[in-house]
DRENTI-739603 format. One record per residue (C-alpha): residue in three letters; y, x, z. Coordinates in Angstrom, 3 decimals. Each point is the difference from the previous one (the first is absolute). Layout:
DRENTI-739603
residu, north, east, up
Ala, Y, X, Z
...
//
This chain:
DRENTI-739603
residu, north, east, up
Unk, -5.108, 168.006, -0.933
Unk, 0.662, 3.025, -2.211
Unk, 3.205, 2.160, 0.132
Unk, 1.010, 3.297, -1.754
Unk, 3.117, 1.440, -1.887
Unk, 2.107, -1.911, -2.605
Unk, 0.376, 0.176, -3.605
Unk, 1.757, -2.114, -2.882
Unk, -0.703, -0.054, -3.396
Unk, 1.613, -1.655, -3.144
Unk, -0.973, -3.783, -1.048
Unk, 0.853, -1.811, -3.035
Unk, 2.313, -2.585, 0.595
Unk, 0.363, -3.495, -0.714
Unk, 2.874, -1.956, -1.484
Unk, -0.179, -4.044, 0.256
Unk, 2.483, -0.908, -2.969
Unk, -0.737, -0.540, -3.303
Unk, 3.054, -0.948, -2.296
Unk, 0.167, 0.920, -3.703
Unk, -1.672, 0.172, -2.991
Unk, -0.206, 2.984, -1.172
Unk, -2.107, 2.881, -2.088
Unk, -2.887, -2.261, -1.236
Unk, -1.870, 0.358, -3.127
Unk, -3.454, -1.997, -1.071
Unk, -3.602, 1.428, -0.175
Unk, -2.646, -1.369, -2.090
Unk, -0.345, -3.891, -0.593
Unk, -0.707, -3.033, 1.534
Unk, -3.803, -0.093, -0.256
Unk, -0.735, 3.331, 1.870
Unk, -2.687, -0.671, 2.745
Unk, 0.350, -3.993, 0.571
Unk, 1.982, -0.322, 3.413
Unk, 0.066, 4.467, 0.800
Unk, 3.602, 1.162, -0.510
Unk, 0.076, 3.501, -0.943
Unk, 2.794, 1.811, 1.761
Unk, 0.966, 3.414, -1.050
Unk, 2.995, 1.254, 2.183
Unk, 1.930, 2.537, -0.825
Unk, 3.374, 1.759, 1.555
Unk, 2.180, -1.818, -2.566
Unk, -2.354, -2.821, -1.094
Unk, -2.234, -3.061, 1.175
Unk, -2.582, -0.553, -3.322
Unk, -2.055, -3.325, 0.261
Unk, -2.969, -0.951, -2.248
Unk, 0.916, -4.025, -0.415
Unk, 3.003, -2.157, 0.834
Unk, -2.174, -3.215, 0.326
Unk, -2.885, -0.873, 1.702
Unk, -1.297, -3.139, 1.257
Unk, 0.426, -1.690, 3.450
Unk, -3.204, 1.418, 2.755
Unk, -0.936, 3.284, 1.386
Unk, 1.835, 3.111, -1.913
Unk, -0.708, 3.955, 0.599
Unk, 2.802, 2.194, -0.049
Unk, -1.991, 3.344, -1.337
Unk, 2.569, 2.597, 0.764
Unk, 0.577, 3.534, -0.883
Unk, 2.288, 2.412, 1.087
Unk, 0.457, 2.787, -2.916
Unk, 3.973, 0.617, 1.810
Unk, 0.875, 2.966, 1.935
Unk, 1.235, -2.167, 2.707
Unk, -1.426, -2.488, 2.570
Unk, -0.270, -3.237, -1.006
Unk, -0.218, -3.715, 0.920
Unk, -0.971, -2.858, -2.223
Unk, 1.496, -3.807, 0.579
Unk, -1.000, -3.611, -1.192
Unk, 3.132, -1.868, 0.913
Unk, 1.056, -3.424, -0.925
Unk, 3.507, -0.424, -1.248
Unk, 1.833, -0.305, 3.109
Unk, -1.519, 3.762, 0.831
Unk, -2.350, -1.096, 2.661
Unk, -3.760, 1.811, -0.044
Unk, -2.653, -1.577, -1.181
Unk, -1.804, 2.959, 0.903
Unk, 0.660, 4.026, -0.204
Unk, -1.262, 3.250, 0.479
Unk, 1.669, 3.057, 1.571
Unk, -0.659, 3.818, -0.276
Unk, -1.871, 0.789, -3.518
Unk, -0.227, 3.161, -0.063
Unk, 1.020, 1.932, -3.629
Unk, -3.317, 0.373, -1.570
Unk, -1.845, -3.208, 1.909
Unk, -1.230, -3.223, -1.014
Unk, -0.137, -3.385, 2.155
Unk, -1.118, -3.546, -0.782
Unk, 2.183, -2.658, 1.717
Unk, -1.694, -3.707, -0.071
Unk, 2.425, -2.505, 0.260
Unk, 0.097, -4.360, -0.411
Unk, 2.071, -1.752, -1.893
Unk, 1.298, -3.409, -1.451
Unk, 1.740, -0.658, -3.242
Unk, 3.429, 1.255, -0.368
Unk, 2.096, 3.154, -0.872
Unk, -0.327, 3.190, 2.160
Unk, 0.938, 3.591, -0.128
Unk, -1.898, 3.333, 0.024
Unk, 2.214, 2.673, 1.979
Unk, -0.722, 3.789, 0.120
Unk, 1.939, 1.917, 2.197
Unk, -0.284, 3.644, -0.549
Unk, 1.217, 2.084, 3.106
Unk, -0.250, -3.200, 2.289
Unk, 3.354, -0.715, -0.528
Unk, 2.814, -1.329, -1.811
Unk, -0.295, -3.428, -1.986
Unk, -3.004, 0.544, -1.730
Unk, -1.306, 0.104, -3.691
Unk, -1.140, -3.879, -0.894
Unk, -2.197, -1.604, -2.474
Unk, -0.156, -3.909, -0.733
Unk, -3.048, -2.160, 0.524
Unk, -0.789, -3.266, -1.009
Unk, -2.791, -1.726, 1.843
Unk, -1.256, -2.995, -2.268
Unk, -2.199, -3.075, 0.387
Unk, -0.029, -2.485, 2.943
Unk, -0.900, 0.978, 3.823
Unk, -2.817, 2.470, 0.867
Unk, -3.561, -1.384, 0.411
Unk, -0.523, -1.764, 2.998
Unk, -0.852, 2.781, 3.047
Unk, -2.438, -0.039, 2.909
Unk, 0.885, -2.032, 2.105
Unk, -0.138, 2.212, 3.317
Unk, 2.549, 2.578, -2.121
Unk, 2.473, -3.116, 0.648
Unk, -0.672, 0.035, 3.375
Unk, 0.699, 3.432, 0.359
Unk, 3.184, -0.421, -2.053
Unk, 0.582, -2.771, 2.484
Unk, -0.779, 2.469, 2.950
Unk, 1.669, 2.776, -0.909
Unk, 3.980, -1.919, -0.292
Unk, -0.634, -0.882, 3.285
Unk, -0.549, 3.107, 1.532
Unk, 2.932, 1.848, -2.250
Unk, 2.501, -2.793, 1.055
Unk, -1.687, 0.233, 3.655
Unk, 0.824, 3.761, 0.021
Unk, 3.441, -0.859, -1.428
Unk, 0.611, -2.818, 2.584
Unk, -1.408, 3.115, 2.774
Unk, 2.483, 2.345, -1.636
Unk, 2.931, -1.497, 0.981
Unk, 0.214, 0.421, 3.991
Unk, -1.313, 3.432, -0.376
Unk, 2.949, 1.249, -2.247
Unk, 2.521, -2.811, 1.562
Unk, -0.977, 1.939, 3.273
Unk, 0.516, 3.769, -1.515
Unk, 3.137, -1.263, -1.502
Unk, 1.281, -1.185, 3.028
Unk, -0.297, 3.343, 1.491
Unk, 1.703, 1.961, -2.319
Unk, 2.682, -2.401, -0.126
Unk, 0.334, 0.769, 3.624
Unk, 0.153, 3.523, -0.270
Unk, -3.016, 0.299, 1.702
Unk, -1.730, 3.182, -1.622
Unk, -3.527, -0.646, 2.138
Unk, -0.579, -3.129, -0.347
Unk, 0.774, 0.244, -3.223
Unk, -2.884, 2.707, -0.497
Unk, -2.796, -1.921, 1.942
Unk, 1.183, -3.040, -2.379
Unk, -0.253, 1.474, -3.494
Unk, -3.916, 0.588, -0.638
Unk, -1.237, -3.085, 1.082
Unk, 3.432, -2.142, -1.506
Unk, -2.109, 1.596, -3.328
Unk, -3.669, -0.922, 0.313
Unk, -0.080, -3.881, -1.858
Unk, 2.147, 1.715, -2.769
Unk, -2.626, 2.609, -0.261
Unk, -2.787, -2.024, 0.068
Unk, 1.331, -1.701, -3.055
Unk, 1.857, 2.001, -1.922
Unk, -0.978, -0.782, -3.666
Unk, 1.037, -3.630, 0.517
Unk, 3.875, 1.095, 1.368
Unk, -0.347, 2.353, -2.735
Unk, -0.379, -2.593, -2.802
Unk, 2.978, -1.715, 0.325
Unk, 1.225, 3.572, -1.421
Unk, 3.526, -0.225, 1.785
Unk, -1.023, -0.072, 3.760
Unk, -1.672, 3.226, 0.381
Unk, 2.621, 2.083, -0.975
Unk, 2.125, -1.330, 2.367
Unk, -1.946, -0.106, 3.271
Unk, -2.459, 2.921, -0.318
Unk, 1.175, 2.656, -2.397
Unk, 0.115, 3.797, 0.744
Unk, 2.878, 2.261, -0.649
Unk, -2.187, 1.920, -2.899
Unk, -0.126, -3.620, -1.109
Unk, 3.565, -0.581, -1.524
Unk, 0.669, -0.086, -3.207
Unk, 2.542, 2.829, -1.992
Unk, 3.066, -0.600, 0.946
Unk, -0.119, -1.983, 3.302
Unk, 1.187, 0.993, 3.250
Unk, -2.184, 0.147, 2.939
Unk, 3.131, -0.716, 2.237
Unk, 1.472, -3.280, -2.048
Unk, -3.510, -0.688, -1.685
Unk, -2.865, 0.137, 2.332
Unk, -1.437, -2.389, 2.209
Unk, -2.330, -1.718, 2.338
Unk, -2.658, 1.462, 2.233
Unk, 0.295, 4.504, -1.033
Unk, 3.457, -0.265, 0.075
Unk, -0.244, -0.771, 3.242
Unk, -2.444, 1.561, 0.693
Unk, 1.661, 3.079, -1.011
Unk, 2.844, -0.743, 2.326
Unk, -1.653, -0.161, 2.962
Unk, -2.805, 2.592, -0.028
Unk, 1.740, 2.335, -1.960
Unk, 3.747, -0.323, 1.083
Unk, -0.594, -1.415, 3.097
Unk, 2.959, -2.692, -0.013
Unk, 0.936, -3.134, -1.629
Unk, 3.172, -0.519, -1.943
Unk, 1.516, -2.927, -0.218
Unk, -1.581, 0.097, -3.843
Unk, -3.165, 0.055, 1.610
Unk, 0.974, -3.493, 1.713
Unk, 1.129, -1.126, -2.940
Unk, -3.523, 0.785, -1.694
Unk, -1.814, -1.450, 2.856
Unk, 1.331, -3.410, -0.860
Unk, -0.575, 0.087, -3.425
Unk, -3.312, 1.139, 0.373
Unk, -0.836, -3.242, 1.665
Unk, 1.583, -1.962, -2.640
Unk, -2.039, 1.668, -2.614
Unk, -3.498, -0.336, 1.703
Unk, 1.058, -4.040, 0.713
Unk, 0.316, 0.135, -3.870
Unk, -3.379, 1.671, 0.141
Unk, -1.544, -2.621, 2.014
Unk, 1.430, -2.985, -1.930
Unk, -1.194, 1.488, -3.135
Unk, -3.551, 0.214, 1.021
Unk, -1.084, -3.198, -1.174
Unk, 0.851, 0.296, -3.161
Unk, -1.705, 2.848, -0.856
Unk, -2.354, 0.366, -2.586
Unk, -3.680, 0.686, 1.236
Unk, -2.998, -0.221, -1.684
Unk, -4.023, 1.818, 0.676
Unk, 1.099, 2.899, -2.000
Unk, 3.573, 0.717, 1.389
Unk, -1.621, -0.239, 3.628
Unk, -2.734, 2.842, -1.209
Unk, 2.680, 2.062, -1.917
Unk, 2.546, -0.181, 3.546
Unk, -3.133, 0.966, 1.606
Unk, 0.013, 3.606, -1.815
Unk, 4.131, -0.117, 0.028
Unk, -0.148, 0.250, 3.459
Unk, -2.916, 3.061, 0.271
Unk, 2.510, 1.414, -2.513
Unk, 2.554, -0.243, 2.520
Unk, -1.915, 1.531, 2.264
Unk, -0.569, 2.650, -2.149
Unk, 3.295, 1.062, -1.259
Unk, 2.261, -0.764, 2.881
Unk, -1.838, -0.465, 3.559
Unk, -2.662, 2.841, -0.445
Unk, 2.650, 2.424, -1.350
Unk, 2.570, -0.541, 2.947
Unk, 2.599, -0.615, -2.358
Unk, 0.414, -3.747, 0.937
Unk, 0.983, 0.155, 3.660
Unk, 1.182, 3.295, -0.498
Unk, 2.848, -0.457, 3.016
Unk, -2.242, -2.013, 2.506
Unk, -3.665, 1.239, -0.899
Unk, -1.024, -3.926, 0.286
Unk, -2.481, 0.456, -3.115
Unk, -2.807, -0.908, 1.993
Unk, 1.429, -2.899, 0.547
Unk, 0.545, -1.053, -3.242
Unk, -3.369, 1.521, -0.866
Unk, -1.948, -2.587, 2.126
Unk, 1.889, -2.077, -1.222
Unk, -0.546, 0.015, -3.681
Unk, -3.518, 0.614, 0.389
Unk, 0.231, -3.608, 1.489
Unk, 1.946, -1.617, -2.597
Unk, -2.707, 1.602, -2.656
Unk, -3.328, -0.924, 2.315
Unk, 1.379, -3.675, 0.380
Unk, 0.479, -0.409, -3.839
Unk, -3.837, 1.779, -0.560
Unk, -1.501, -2.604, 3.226
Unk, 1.789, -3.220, -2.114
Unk, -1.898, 0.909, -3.326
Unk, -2.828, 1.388, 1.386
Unk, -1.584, -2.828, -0.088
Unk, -0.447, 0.025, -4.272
Unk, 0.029, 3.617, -0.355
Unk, -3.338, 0.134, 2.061
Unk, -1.243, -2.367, -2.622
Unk, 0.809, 2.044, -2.743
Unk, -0.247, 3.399, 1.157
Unk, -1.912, 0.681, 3.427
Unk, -0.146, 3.364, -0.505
Unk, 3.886, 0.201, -0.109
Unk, 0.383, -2.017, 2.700
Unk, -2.436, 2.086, 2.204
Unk, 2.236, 3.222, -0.874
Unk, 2.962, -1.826, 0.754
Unk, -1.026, -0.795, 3.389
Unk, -1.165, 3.350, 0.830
Unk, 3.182, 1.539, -0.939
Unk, 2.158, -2.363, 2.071
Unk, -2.076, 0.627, 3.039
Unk, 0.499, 3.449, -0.696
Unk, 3.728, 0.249, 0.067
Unk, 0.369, -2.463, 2.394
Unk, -2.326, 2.086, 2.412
Unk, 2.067, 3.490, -1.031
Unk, 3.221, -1.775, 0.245
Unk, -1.518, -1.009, 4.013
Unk, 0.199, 3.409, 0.445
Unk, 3.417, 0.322, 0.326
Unk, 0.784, -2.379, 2.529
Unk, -0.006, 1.170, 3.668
Unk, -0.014, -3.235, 1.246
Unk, -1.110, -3.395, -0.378
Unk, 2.996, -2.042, -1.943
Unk, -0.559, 0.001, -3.997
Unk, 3.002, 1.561, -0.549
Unk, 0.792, 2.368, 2.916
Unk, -1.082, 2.963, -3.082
Unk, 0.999, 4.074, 1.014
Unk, 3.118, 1.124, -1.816
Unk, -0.741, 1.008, -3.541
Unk, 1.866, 3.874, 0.530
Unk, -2.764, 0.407, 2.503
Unk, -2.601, -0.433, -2.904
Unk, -1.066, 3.550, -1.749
Unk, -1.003, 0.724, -3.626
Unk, -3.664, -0.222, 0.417
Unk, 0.283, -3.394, 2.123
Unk, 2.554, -1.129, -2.973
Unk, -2.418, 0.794, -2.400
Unk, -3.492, -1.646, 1.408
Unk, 2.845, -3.465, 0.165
Unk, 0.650, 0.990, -3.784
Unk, -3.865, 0.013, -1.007
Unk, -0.693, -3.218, 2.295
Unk, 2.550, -1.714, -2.165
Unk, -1.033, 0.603, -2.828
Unk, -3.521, -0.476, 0.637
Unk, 1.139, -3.556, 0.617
Unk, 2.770, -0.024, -3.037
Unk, -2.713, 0.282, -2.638
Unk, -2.748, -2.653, 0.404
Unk, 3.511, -2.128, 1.263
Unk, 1.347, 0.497, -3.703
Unk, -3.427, -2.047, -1.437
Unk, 0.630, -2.846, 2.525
Unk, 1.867, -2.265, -2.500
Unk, -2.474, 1.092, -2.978
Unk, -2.750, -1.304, 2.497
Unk, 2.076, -3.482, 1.038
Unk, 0.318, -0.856, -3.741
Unk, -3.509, 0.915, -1.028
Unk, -2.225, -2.627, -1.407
//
């Protein structure tokens, strides 16, 4: 168990909802690099190489020449993810791999991680991709199940905090609200490609958008959260959020089914979730009332080792030396993350304000030890 004195530093942000077409301008032709995309973002642009490729395995190759944070989207029309990629840094490059069928789709950049986003269309031509390895269908097949199991999980645990703050009952309440979070955790990036869900159920005050109001505008879990950590009490707004919170994750859990999931979109929610981890557990910043980040730590970590364990499988076959990195990194954050436990239940973690700088920091270099060979899983699952 470690403890020592508190600190919290800034993260970037993430914003779920993508809604306009705006800014865009065209890079280049159609024939640059077969199925790589060249991305150039910008703070007031989103360039693209092609418009049209054909139906299989694309690479987004994007770079970041903005002053700003960015984030880079393939949506389908209806705005949900086919895949994404948070935090790239002004100056820095990153290669996205991503699967997909015939159709039209968008390219989103998203300069400052928020507001609606800078789009380009794509056209994806030709018929279906090749046929795929067989055991990546399994995984597929795997991998729904255990999002809609931690959906279906979900439910009771926030039916059960919800019920206590529509009591009044500032405790329970408390004891409720980590563990009412941990399916959602685990599978984030799915939740998070519907585009409108997220927003609503797990969205930070630093998280609204110019010009809402965090009093009329904000809900789900901070806002309560905030409530009863910070202030203490719960308003009858607070009751009134406590219900609609349920309604939303029901939504949630409905939806699950229907989401899109391929090989790649499991790899690429794989290094979401480290990213997570990285700009909003390790920092403080996302249980900044409570200190429950450990909690949601753990369980993102989870989420990211169960999408790495389904594909494993393939990626061994095409690159063992990957695979052997990836498993020494998990061990190793799993093993640091032990560490702050002092006692036996997975998720009985210390409170993250009892966490110092240095211990903050050796968490920080764990994860991204991990983050980096995780961002070549879906290279690896689509090798040949």
């Amino acid at each position: 168990m470690r403890a020592a004195g508190f600190s919290l530093t800034t993260a970037v942000v993430t914003a779920a909802a993508l809604t306009a077409l705006t800014g865009c301008t065209e890079k280049g032709g159609s024939g640059d690099g077969g199925n790589v995309i060249k991305v150039t973002a910008t703070d007031d642009r989103c360039e693209v190489s092609t418009h049209e490729v054909p139906a299989g395995h694309i690479e987004l190759e994007v770079e970041n020449k903005g002053s700003k944070v960015n984030e880079i989207y393939l949506l389908f029309p209806d705005d949900r993810v086919v895949t994404e990629r948070e935090n790239i840094g002004p100056g820095t490059s990153q290669r996205v791999t991503a699967e997909v069928e015939a159709g039209d789709y968008r390219i989103a950049c998203k300069p400052g991680m928020k507001g609606d986003g800078i789009r380009q269309d794509l056209k994806v031509t030709g018929g279906s991709a090749a046929p795929r390895d067989p055991r990546l269908d399994e995984a597929v097949a795997a991998y729904r199940g255990y999002a809609q199991t931690q959906a279906d999980e979900t439910l009771p645990l926030a039916q059960a905090f919800a019920d206590a703050v529509q009591a009044g009952d500032v405790a329970a309440a408390k004891k409720a609200y980590a563990t009412s979070r941990i399916g959602w955790e685990r599978t984030e990036p799915v939740a998070e490609s519907f585009g409108d869900i997220d927003p609503k159920v797990d969205l930070r005050e630093d998280g609204l958008e110019d010009g809402q109001d965090p009093e009329t505008d904000w809900t789900g879990w901070h806002r309560l959260e905030r409530s009863l950590w910070r202030d203490g009490k719960i308003s009858d707004r607070d009751k009134e959020l406590a219900g609609r919170l349920i309604t939303d994750l029901t939504d949630w859990q409905r939806r699950v089914g229907t989401a899109e999931i391929t090989p790649t979109s499991m790899a690429n929610g794989a290094k979401e979730l480290l990213d997570e981890v990285a700009t909003g557990k390790v920092t403080g910043e996302e249980e900044r009332y409570s200190h429950t980040d450990l909690v949601d730590f753990k369980a993102n970590v989870e989420g990211a080792q169960k999408s790495y364990e389904l594909l494993k499988p393939v990626a061994r076959e095409n690159d063992p030396e990957l695979v052997t990195e990836l498993d020494r990194q998990f061990t190793a954050l799993n093993t640091l993350l032990d560490e702050y436990r002092p006692g036996p239940s997975s998720y009985a973690f210390v409170s993250y304000d009892t966490v110092g700088d240095a211990e903050r920091k050796e968490l920080s270099d764990a994860v991204n030890a991990l983050a980096e060979p995780l961002s070549q899983l879906a290279a690896a699952v689509v090798a040949k």
